[in-house]
C-alpha positions, 0 to 999 in steps of 0.5 A, a space after each residue: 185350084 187348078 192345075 197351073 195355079 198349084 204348078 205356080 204355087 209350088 214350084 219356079 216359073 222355069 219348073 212349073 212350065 216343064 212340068 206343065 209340058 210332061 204332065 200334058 204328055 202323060 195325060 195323053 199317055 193314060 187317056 186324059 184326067 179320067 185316066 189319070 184318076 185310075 192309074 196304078 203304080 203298075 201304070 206308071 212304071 210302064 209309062 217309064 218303060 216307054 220313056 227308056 226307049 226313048 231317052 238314053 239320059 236316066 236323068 230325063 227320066 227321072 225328071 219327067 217322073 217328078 212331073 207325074 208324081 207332082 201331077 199326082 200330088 196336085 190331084 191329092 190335094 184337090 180331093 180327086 184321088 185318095 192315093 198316090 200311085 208312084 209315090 214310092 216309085 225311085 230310080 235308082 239308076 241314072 244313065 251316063 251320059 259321058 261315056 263313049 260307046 264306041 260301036 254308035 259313034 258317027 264317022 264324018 260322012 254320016 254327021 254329013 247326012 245330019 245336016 242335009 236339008 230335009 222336008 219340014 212338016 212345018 215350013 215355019 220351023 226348017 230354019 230352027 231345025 237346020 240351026 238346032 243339027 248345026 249346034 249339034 254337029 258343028 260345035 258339039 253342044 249338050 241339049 242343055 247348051 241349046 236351051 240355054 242359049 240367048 239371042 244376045 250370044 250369037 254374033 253374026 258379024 264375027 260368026 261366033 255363039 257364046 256358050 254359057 258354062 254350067 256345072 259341068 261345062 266350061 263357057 267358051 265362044 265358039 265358031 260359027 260354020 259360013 252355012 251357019 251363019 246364012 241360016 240363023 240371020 233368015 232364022 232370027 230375021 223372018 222365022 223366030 218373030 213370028 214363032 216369038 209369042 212374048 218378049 222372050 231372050 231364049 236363041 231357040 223357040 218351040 212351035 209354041 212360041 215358047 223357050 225349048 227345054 230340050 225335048 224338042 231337041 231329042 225330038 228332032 234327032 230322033 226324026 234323022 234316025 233312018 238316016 244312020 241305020 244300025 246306030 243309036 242316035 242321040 244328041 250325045 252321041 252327035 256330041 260325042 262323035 264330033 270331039 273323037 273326030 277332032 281328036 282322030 284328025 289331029 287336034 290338040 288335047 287342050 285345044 279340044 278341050 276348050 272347044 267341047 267346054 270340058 272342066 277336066 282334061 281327063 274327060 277329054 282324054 276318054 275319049 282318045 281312049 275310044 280310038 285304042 278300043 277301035 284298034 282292040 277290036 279291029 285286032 280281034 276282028 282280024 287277027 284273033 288270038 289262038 
């Protein structure tokens, strides 16, 4: 039994490919499977020490730590290893990913910056790119939200995307900016055929030709990270910066609301919050208490 034939066998087709992804990462990570034969659980909680550095979200983590330790079971079951190195390796904390920091939000030029055109490594994947920033930026979309994203969802004729709900997201159809609108016809017209490897319904494709799964995502709003010195760049905080702007610039509660697809109004209003802590520590700054 190989690798993909236990993924297949013990998992769906939308795990078993992550899975896939993150087991190959970690692979690279201890040297291959001869590493991977010598790992000890020290091993792998500096792989996730690396990992933090990485993703703001314990979830991502945690969920890559599934990965390895379902590599780790596969290499069990096939008589390669007589032990499990994290077997009993828990995370205990999962970051939140809701909560604004007020000292990392965006103001409206620097998410400017983000939509800048930039050099493309891979020419192939500038439109894709472009597409990915303006989701982030302009309509505020978890990573999630993107990969969840369908060709049938965009409707450039009335410059709209549809946004699946989720658990903790509401469905809504947003607006499309006109920049938008140009970059996703030459996207869906001349670039994502030729990265299409199957008949596959996903909006967004890796280089791969397969359905991204978010990593790519962090990936890409890592690389914009000079562009914005001194602050911690993530996808959320893309996210969050845009809905305290609309509602710094004068948007309505509700109106807000819908548009960053929150199920509570009260999660909205967290973030009117971040603009009364701005004022505190503008207050301290300038005017300190004696």
């Amino acid at each position: 039994m190989n690798l993909d034939d236990y993924l297949s066998a013990n998992y769906t087709v939308a795990t078993a490919r992550t899975y896939a992804f993150e087991i190959e990462r970690y692979l690279v990570y201890v040297g291959g499977e001869s590493g991977a034969l010598r790992v000890k659980y020290a091993d792998v909680v500096g792989y996730l020490v690396s990992l933090r550095g990485r993703y703001e979200n314990g979830e991502t983590v945690r969920r890559i730590l599934y990965s390895v330790k379902a590599y780790h079971r596969y290499l069990l079951k096939v008589g390669k290893r007589e032990d499990h190195p994290a077997s009993r390796l828990r995370l205990r904390d999962v970051a939140r990913t809701d909560q604004v920091q007020t000292q990392d939000l965006l103001d409206a030029a620097e998410l400017e910056k983000l939509l800048t055109t930039r050099v493309e490594r891979y020419p192939l994947l500038a439109n894709r790119n472009a597409v990915i920033i303006g989701l982030l930026v302009h309509q505020a979309l978890t990573v999630s939200e993107v990969g969840r994203l369908q060709v049938g969802d965009v409707d450039l004729a009335a410059a709209t995307i549809k946004v699946k709900g989720s658990g903790r997201q509401q469905a809504r159809t947003l607006k499309l900016a006109a920049v938008q609108v140009m970059t996703l016809l030459e996207y869906l017209k001349e670039d994502r055929p030729r990265l299409m490897r199957d008949d596959i319904k996903a909006l967004i494709l890796t280089s791969r030709g397969t359905a991204e799964n978010g990593e790519g995502v962090h990936y890409l709003v890592e690389t914009l990270r000079p562009l914005v010195p001194g602050k911690r760049l993530t996808p959320m905080v893309i996210r969050q910066s845009v809905i305290a702007l609309k509602l710094k610039n004068g948007g309505g509660l509700r109106q807000v609301q819908v548009f960053a697809g929150h199920k509570k109004v009260t999660t909205t209003e967290g973030y009117r919050e971040t603009n009364l802590e701005e004022l505190r520590a503008a207050v301290v700054r300038f005017h300190p208490l004696r």
